[in-house]
C-alpha positions in Angstrom: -6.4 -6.4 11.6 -4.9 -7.7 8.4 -3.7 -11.8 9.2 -2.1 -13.7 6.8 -1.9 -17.4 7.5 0.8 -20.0 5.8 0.1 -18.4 2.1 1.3 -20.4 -0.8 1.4 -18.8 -4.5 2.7 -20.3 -7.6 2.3 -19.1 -11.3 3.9 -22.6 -12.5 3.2 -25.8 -11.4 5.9 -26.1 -8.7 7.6 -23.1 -8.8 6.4 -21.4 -5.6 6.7 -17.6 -5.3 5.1 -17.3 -2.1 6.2 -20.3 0.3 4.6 -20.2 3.4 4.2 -16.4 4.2 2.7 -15.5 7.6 2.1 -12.4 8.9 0.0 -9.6 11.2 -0.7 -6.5 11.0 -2.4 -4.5 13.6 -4.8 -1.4 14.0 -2.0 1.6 14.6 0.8 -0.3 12.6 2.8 1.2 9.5 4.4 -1.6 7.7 6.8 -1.9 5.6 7.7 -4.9 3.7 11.1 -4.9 2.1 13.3 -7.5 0.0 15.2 -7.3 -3.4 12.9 -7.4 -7.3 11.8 -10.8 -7.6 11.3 -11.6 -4.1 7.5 -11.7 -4.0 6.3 -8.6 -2.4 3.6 -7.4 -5.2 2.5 -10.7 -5.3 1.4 -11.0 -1.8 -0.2 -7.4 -2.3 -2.0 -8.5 -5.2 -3.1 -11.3 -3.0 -4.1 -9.1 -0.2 -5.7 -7.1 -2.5 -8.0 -9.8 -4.0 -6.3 -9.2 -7.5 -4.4 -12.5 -7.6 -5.9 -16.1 -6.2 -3.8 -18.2 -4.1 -3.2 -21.6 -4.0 -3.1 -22.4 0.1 -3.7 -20.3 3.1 -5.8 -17.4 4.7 -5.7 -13.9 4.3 -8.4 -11.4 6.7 -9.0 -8.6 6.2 -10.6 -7.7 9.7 -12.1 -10.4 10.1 -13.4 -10.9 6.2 -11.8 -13.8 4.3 -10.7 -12.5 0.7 -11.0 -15.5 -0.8 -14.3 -16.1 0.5 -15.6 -12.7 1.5 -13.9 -10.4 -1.1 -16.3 -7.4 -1.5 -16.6 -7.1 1.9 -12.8 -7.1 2.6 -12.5 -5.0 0.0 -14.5 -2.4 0.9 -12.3 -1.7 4.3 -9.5 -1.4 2.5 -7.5 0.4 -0.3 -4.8 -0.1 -2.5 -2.2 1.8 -4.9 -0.3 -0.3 -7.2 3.5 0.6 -8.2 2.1 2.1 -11.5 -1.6 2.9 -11.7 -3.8 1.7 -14.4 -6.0 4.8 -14.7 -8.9 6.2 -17.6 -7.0 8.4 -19.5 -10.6 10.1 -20.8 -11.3 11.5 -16.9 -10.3 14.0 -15.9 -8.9 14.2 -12.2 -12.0 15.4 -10.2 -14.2 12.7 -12.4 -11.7 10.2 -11.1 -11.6 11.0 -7.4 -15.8 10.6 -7.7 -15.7 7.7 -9.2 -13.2 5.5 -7.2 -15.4 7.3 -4.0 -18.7 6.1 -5.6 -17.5 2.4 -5.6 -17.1 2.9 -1.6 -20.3 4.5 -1.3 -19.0 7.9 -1.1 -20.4 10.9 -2.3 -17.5 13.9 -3.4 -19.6 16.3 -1.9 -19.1 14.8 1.7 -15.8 15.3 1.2 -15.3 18.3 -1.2 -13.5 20.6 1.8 -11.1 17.6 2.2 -10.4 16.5 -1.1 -9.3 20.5 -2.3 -7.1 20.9 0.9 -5.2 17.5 -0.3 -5.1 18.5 -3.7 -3.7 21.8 -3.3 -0.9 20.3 -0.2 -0.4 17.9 -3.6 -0.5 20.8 -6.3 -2.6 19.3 -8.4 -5.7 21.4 -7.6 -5.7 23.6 -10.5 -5.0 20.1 -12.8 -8.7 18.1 -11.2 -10.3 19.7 -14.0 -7.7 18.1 -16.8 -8.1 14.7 -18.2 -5.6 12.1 -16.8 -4.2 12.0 -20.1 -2.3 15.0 -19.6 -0.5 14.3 -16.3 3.1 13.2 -15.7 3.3 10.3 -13.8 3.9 12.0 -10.8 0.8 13.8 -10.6 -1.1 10.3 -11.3 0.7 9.1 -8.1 -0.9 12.1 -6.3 -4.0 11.6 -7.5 -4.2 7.8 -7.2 -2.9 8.3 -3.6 -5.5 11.0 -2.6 -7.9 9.7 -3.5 -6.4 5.9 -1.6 -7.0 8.4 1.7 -10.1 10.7 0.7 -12.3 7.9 1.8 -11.2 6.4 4.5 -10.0 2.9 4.4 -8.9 0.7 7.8 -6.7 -1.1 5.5 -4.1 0.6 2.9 -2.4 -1.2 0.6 0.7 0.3 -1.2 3.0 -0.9 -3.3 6.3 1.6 -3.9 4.1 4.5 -3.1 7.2 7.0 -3.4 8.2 6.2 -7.0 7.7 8.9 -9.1 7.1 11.8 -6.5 9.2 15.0 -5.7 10.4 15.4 -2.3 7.8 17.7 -1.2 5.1 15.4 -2.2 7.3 12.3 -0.8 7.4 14.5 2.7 3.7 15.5 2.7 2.6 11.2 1.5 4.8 10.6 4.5 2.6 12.9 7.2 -0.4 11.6 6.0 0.6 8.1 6.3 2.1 8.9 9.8 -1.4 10.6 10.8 -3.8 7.7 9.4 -2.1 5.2 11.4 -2.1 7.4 14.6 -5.6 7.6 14.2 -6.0 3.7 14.1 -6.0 3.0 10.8 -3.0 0.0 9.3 -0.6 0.8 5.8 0.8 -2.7 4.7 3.5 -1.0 2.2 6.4 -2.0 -0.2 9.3 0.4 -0.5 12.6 0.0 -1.9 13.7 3.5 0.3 14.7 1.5 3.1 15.7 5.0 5.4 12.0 5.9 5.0 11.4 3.0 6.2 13.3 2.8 8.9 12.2 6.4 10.1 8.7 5.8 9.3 7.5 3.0 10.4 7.1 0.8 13.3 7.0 -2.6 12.1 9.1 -4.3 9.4 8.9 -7.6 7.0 11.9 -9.0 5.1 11.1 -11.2 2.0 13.5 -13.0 0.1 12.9 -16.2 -2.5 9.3 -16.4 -1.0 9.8 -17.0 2.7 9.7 -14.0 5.5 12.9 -13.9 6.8 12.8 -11.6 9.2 10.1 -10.0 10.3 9.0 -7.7 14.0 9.3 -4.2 15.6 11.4 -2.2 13.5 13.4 -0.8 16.7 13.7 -4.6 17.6 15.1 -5.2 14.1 17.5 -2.6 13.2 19.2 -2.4 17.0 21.9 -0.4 16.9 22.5 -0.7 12.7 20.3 0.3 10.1 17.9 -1.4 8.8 19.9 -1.1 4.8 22.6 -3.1 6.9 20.2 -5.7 8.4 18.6 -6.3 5.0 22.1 -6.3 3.2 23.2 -8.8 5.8 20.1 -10.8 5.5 20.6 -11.1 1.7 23.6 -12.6 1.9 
């Protein structure tokens, strides 16, 4: 379960970004958290995430306080930012070890699994290439097999579609759909808001730092979309 309790964020003394945000998310549950540029949604991420520190309020990460507790609630979890910072000297396969070392993983215990996703990515014949040379979109593939190669409980993803062709968008899409059904839980930003409507089951609106909406995504949308409830929200 990922539980975040009254959390207040602010880069300036008095300017709050995050005022008050509340929210849980359950084993099973693909999330997505929606509101305009600005709003606050990679902040809370980055908060999730254990990247930025926040000044009031609880985030657990089943069970594991971030603040308190971060290497522990970090190691359930995993996280793709909206534009990867990655070692341009690796080369893909080096990188895929590498983020799987840090999670105790060995590449070997996954090898079968990691060359059926890379070739349903077509970026198999590329692993041996350094980073360097990939476009942006094959960093998003790689970044994001290698999010699911070991096996969080918790993903984290922030605009994990940007940059990807539609093939790639459809296959991100089935594994998301199948890591949840298995119990895992995707906390995700998206600014494609009919993915996100056919996707997932639960739904966040964010606007100026406060949750405005927020619940079952069926219970949400109703009988409009959910681009109409957020346009009406943001009015």
């Amino acid at each position: 379960m990922l539980e975040i309790l009254n959390v207040k964020k602010s880069y300036k003394k008095g300017e709050e970004v995050l005022k008050g945000i509340s929210l849980c998310v359950q084993e099973g549950d693909l999330f997505a958290f929606i509101g305009h540029n600005g709003a606050g949604k990679s902040t809370l991420i980055k908060c999730i995430a254990g990247i930025l520190n926040f000044e009031s309020g609880q985030i657990r990460v089943f069970g594991k306080d971030i603040s308190k507790q971060s290497l522990e609630a970090k190691q359930c979890m995993a996280y793709v930012p909206d534009n990867p910072d990655m070692y341009p000297f690796m080369t893909g396969v080096d990188y895929i070890s590498f983020i799987l070392s840090c999670y105790g993983v060995s590449l070997q215990s996954v090898q079968q699994e990691m060359e059926a996703m890379a070739k349903a990515y077509e970026i198999y014949d590329a692993l041996q290439s350094k980073v360097k040379e990939y476009s942006h979109g094959m960093r998003q593939k790689l970044v994001l097999l290698t999010a699911f190669l070991h096996h969080p409980k918790l993903l984290i993803l922030d605009e994990p579609f940007v940059g990807l062709d539609p093939k790639a968008a459809k296959i991100t899409r089935d594994y998301m759909h199948d890591f949840c059904k298995k119990g895992g839980i995707i906390f995700f930003s998206t600014h494609v808001l009919e993915t996100a409507e056919k996707l997932c089951n639960k739904v966040a609106i964010i606007k100026d730092g406060e949750i405005i909406s927020q619940g079952a995504m069926k219970d949400i949308v109703g009988n409009a979309s959910l681009e109409d409830v957020f346009l009406e929200e943001d009015e």
